[in-house]
N, C-alpha and C positions, 0 to 999 in steps of 0.2 A: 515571683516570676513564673509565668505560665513556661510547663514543661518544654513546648517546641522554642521559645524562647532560648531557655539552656542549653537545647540541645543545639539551637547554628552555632552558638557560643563556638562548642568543640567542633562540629561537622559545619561547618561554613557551605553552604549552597553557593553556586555561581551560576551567571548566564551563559549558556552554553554556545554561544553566539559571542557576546561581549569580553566574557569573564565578570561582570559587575555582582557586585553581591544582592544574592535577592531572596525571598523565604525558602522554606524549604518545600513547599508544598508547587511551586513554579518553575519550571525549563528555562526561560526568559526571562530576562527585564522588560518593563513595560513599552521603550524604545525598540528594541528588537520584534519583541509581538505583532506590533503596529505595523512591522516592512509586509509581514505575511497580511496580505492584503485580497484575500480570497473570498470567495471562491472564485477564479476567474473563467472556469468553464470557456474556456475558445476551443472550440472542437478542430480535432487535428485527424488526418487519416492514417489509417494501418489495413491491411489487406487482411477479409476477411470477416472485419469490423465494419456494422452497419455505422456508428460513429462511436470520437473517441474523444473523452473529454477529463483533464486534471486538471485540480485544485489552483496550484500555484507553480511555478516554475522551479526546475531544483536548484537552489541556490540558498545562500547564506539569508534567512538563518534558518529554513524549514530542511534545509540539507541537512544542518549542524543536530538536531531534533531528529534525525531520520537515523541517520548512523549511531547516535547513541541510543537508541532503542535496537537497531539491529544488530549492532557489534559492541555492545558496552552491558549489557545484563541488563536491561531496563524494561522490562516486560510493561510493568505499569504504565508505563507511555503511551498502550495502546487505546488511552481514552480519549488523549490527545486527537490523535488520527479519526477515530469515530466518529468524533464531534466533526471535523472537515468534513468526513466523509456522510455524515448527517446532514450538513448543509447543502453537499452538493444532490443530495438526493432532492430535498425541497425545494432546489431550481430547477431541478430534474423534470419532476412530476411528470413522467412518463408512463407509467400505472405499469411499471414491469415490479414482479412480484418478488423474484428471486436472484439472488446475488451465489455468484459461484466466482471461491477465492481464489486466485493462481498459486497450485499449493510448492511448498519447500522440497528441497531434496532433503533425502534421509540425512547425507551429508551435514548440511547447512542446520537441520534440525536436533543431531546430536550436539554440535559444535557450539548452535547458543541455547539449546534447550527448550526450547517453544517455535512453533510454526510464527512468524510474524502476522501475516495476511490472514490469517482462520483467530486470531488472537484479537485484532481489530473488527474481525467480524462478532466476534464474541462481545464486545465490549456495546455494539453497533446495536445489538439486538436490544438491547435495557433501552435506547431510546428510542426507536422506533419499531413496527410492527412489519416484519419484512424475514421471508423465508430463504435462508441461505443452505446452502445443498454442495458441501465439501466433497467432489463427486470426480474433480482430478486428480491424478496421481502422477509425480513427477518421479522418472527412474533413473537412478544412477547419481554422478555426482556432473556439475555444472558449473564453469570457469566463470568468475564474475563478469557479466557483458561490458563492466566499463574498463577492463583489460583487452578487448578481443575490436579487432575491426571491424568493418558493417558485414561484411560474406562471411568475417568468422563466428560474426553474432548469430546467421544465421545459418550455418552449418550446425554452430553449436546445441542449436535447440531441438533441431530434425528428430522426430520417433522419441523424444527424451517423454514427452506427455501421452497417459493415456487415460478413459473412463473406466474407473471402475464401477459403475453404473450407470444407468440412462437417466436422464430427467424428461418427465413427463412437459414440462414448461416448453414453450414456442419460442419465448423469447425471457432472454435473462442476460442480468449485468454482467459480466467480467469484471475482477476486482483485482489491484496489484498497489504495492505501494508506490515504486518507481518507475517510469516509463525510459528506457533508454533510447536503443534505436527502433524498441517495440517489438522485435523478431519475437521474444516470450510470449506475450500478449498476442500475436499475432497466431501463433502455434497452437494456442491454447483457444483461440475462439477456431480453428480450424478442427480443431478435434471436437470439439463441439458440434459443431455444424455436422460432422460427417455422423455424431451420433443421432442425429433428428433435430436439434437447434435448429430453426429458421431464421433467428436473427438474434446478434451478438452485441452489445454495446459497452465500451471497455468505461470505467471511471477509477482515475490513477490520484492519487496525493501528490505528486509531483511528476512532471514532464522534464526531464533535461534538456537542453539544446540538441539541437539534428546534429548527425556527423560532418 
């Protein structure tokens, strides 16, 4: 019996969506996989943002995949996301060269140990040839935006970001896992912009519904 054989014997893998028992090298059952039905790229507005475009919608089961990498120690998931976020570049084909991540607070990055979004860009680079420039800095700590109302989302985020460098590029992606009500994403290409940015274009792994 081949060793990963043995080993679901003891450690049984599940769909993290379903529950259904499936390898261990898989997040999903092949039913669940299928509902993620991406890349759907419908561009949506955010002020600030020349446009703005996710993957798939937040919902079961690319939600269920999202929180277990953020809140469950599952670093390695970020290959997952790359691959989306590789696809959505190839419908892209916008010839923008540079991708800059919406980075963690200190907070959030002691708490699970890895930056999420600079960790999908890490993964992102092995498949494609494309310059990312980790070049924000997020100060202080930050109330989850799916706790806080639309004014408090955007209270919340006011002066929290800043450059600690300039990027020589005119135009560059914005990168974030989740799009809530966007206040983040919105802040974050605004500091941009005020450092010499001429144009900002956000691409999200998932969009939640509006408030």
């Amino acid at each position: 019996m081949k060793l990963i054989n043995m080993v679901s014997l003891f450690f049984p893998n599940r769909c993290l969506s379903c529950g259904k028992d499936i390898s261990l090298q898989k997040s999903l059952c092949e039913e669940c996989a299928e509902l993620i039905d991406g890349p759907v790229m419908a561009p949506f507005s955010l002020p600030y943002l020349k446009r703005a475009y996710a993957y798939w919608r937040y919902e079961t089961p690319l939600k269920e995949l999202i929180q277990t990498y953020k809140f469950k120690d599952r670093p390695r998931m970020a290959g997952i996301f790359a691959d989306m976020l590789f696809d959505m570049l190839c419908v892209f084909s916008d010839n923008i060269k540079v991708v800059v991540p919406v980075p963690t607070t200190v907070q959030a990055f002691r708490k699970r140990g890895f930056d999420t979004n600079y960790l999908i860009m890490k993964s992102l680079r092995k498949r494609i040839s494309i310059k990312v420039e980790d070049i924000l800095v997020a100060g202080g700590g930050r109330t989850p935006q799916s706790r806080l109302g639309v004014e408090e989302r955007k209270e919340s985020v006011k002066g929290k970001f800043h450059l600690r460098e300039r990027t020589s590029a005119e135009r560059v992606l914005l990168f974030d896992d989740v799009v809530t009500s966007g206040a983040t994403a919105s802040q974050c290409a605004k500091v941009l912009l005020e450092g010499g940015v001429k144009e900002v274009v956000l691409l999200a792994i998932a969009k939640a519904k509006g408030p």
